[in-house]
N, C-alpha and C positions, 0 to 999 in steps of 0.2 A: 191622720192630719200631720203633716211637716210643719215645725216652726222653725225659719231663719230669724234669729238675730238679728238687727240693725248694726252693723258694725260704722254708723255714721258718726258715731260720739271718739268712738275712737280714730276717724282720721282725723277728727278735727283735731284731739290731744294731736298725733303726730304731727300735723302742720304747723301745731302753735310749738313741737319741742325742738322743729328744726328752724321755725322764724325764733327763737328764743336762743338757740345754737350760736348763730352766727355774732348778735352784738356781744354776749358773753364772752369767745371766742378772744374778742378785739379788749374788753375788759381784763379778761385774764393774762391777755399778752401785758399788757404793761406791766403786773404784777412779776411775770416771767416767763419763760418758753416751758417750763414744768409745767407748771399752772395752765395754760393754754392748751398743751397737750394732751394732760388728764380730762381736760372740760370735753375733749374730741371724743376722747377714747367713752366717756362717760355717754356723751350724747349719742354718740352712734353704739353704745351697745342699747340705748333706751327706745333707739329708732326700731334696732332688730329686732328684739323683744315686742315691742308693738306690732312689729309686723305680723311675727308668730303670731301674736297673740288675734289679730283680724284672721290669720288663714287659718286659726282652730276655730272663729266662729264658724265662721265656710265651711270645711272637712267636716266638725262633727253639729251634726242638726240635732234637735230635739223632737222627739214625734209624741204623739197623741194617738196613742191607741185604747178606746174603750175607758177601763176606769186606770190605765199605767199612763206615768209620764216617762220616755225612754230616751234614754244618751247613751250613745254606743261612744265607750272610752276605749279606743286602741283597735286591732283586727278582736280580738278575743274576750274584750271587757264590757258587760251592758250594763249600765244603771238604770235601777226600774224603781217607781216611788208611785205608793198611787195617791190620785189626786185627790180625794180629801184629804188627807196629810197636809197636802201641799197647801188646797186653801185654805187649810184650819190657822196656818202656821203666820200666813201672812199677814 
């Protein structure tokens, strides 16, 4: 059994940090072109970062095999847990 992720929690963060982006943007300009510039550089590295962070839900699934739960981390790295563990812990 394959489990995808919902990565819908996380566009919506990205939608509200770039509608968040721009009045800041016009905030910080008053303040200064420093201050304006750092808020860009800030916001767009938060935007990258989210993006990674939806195409690693995509790239690596979670499966259900039997009594494992598996995440293949990298070409070469598997995590395996088996699931009572899992629901014990919850």
């Amino acid at each position: 059994m394959l489990i995808r992720p919902d990565p819908g929690a996380r566009r919506g963060i990205l939608l509200a940090c770039v509608a968040e982006a721009i009045p800041l943007h016009f905030l910080f300009r008053r303040w200064g072109p420093l201050a304006a510039a750092l808020s860009v550089v800030v916001h767009a590295y938060n935007a990258l970062w989210l993006i990674g962070d939806l195409r690693a839900l995509v790239l690596r699934p979670i499966r259900i095999e039997g009594a494992l739960l598996l995440q293949v981390d990298g070409p070469d790295a598997l995590a395996a847990v088996l699931r009572p563990t899992v629901s014990a812990t919850a």
